[in-house]
C-alpha positions in Angstrom: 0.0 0.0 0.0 2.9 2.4 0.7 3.7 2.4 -3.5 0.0 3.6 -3.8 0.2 6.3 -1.7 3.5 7.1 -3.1 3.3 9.8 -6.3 5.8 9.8 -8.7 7.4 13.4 -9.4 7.1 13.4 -12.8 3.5 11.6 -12.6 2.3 15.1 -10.7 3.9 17.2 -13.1 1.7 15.6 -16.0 -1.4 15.7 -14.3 -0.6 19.6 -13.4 0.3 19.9 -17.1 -2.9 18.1 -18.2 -4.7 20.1 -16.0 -3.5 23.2 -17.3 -4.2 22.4 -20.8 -7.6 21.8 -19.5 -7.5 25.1 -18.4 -6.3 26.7 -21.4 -9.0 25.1 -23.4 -11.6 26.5 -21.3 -10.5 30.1 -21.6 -10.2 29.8 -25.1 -13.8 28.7 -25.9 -14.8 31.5 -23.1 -12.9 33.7 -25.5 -14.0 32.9 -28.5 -17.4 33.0 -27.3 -16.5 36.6 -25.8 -15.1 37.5 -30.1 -18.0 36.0 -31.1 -20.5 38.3 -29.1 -18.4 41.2 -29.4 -18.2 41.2 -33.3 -21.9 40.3 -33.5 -22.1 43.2 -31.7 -20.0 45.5 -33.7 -21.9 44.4 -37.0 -25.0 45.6 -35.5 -24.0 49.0 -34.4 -22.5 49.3 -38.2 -25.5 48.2 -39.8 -27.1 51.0 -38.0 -24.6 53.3 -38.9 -24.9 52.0 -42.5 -28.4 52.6 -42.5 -28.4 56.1 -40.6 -25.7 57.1 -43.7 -28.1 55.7 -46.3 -30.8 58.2 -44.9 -28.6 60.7 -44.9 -27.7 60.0 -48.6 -31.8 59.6 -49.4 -32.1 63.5 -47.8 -29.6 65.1 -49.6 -31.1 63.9 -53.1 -34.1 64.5 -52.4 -33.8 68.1 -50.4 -30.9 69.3 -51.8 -30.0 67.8 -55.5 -33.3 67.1 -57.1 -34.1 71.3 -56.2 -30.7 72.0 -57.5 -31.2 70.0 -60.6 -35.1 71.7 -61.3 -33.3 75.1 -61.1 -30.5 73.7 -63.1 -33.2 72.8 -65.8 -35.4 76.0 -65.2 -32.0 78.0 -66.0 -31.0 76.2 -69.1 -34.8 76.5 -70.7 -34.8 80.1 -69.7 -31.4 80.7 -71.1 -32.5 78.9 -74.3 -35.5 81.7 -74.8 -33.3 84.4 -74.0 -31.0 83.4 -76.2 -33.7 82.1 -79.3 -34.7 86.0 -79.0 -31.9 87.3 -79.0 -31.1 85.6 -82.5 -33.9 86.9 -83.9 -33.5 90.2 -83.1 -29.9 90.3 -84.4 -31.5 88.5 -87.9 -34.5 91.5 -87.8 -31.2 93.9 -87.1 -29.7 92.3 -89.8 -32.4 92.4 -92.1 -33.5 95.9 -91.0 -29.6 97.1 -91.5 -29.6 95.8 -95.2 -33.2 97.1 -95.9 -31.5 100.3 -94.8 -28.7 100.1 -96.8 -30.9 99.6 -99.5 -32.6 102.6 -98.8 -30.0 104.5 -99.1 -29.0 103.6 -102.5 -32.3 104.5 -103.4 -32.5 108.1 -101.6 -28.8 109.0 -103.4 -29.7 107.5 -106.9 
C-alpha cells in the first residue's frame, strides 16, 4: 500500500500539465465565445450606422440635389428663350440694316 500512496514526481507534473491544458482550453472557448459576441455586436451597431448614412444619402437627393437639378433645368430653358430671341432680333437687325442700306441707295440715286 505504501507504492499507492506514493506519487511519482514526474507523474504530478503531467497531471498539473494536463490540467492546465484543461484550463487553457476553457478560456479559449470563453474567449471565443466573448469575439464571437463582441463582433456580432460591432456588426450591428455598423449596420445602423450603414443605415443612418443611407438616410442621410436619401435627404440630400431628395432636399438638396433634385431642387438643385429643377433650377439647373429651369436655368437652361430660360437661357434657351433668351438666347432664341436674342437671335432673332440680331437677324430682324440684320435684315432691318440691309433694308437700310438699300434705302440709301435708293435716296442717293
Amino acid at each position: 500500500m505504501n507504492k499507492l500512496l506514493k506519487l511519482d514526481p514526474t507523474n504530478t507534473t503531467l497531471l498539473a500539465q494536463k490540467q492546465g491544458l484543461k484550463n487553457l482550453e476553457k478560456e479559449a472557448k470563453n474567449t471565443d465565445s466573448s469575439i464571437a459576441a463582441a463582433l456580432k455586436q460591432t456588426g450591428s451597431k455598423l449596420q445602423e450606422v450603414g443605415g443612418k448614412i443611407s438616410g442621410v444619402g436619401e435627404t440630400l437627393s431628395k432636399d438638396i440635389t433634385a431642387p438643385i437639378t429643377a433650377i439647373g433645368a429651369a436655368s437652361l430653358a430660360a437661357f434657351n428663350e433668351v438666347d432664341a430671341g436674342n437671335v432673332a432680333a440680331i437677324h430682324e437687325a440684320r435684315v432691318s440694316a440691309s433694308e437700310h442700306h438699300i434705302l440709301e441707295r435708293f435716296q442717293q440715286a
